[in-house]
C-alpha positions as CSV (number, residue, x, y, z in Angstrom):
1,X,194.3,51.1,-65.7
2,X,196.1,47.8,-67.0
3,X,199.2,46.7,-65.7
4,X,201.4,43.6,-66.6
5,X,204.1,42.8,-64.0
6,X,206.7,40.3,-64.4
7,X,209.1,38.8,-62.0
8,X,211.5,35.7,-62.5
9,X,214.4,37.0,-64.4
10,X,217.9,36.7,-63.1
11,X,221.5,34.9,-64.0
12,X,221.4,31.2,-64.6
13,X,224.4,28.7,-65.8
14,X,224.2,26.8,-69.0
15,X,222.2,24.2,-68.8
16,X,219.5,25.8,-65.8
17,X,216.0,26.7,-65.5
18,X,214.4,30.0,-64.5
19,X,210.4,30.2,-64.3
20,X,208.9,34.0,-65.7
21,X,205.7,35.1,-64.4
22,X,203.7,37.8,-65.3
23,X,200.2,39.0,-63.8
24,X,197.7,41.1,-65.3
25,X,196.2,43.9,-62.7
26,X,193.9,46.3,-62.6
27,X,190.4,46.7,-64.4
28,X,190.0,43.5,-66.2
29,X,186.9,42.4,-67.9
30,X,188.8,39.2,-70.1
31,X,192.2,38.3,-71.4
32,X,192.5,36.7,-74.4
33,X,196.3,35.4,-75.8
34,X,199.0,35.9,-73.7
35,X,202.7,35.4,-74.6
36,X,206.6,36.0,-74.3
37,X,208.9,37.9,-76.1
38,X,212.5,38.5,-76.1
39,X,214.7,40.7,-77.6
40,X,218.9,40.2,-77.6
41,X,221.2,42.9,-77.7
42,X,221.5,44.1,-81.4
43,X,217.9,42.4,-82.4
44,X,214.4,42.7,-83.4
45,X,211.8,41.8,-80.7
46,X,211.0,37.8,-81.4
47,X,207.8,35.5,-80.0
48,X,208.6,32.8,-77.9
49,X,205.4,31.6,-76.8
50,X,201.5,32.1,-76.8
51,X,199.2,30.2,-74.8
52,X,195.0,31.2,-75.5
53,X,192.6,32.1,-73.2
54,X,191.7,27.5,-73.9
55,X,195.0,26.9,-73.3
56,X,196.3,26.3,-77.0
57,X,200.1,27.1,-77.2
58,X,202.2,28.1,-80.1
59,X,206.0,28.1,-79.3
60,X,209.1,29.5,-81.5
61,X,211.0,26.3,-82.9
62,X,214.4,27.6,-81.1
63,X,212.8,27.1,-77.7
64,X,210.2,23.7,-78.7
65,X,211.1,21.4,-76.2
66,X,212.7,23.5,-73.8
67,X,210.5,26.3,-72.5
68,X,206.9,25.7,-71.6
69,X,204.3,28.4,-71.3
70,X,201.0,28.3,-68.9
71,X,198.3,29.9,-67.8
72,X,196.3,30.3,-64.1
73,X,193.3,32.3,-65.3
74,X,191.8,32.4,-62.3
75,X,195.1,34.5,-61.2
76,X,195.4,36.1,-64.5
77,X,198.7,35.2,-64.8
78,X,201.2,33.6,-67.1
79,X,204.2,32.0,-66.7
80,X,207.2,30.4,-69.0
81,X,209.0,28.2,-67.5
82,X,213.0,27.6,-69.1
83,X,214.8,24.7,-69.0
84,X,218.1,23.5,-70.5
85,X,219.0,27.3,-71.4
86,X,221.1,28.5,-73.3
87,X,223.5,31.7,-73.7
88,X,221.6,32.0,-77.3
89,X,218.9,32.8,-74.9
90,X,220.2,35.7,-73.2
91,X,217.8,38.5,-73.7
92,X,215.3,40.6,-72.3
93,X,212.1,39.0,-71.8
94,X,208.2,40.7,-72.5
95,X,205.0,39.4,-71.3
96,X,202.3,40.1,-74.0
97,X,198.7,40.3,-73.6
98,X,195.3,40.9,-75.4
99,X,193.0,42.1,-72.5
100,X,188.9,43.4,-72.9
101,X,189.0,46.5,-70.2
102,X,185.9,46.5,-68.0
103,X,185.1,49.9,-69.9
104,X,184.9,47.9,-73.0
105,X,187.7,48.6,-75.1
106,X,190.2,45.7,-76.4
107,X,193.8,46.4,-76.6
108,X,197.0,44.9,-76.2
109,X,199.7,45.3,-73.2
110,X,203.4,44.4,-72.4
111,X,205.0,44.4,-69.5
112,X,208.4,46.3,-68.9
113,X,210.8,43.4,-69.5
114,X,213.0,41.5,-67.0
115,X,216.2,40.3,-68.1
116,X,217.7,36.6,-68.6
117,X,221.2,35.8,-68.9
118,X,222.8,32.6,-69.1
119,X,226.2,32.4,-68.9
120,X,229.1,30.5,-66.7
């Protein structure tokens, strides 16, 4: 089994910073991309970030500048961390991963969402 757990969601002010991490567990052989997604109230899912298993990132041009994604392979983890942020980014957020099981199968995972809010 594959899990992906996230912690770091919470209530934040205009203007604040929250760091989102999300660890992949259980029988692992590789992961490839892994990413954040959010979805608002009333919306369709939306990317926010990739980074590769090298470390290439690809970010949404709302959150350029802002929010930075990384990586600690070693800990097979990912993290976003969200600066200046803003109620447009209120939303529920969902770690996204590519991961090669151990049995040898390739699919991908998401985690079960934590929520953001920003407001005052």
């Amino acid at each position: 089994q594959v899990q992906l757990v996230e912690s770091g969601g919470g209530l934040v002010q205009p203007g604040g910073s929250l760091r989102l991490s999300c660890a992949a567990v259980g029988s692992i052989f590789s992961i490839y991309t892994m990413g954040w997604y959010r979805q608002a109230p009333g919306k369709q899912r939306e990317l926010v970030a990739t980074i590769t298993s090298g470390g290439t990132t690809n970010y949404a041009d709302s959150v350029k500048g802002r929010f930075t994604i990384s990586r600690d392979n070693a800990k097979n983890t990912v993290y976003l961390q969200m600066n200046s942020l803003k109620p447009e980014d209120t939303a529920v957020y969902y770690c996204n991963a590519n991961i090669r099981r151990l049995s040898g199968s390739t699919r991908e995972f998401w985690g079960q969402g934590t929520q953001v809010t920003v407001s005052s």
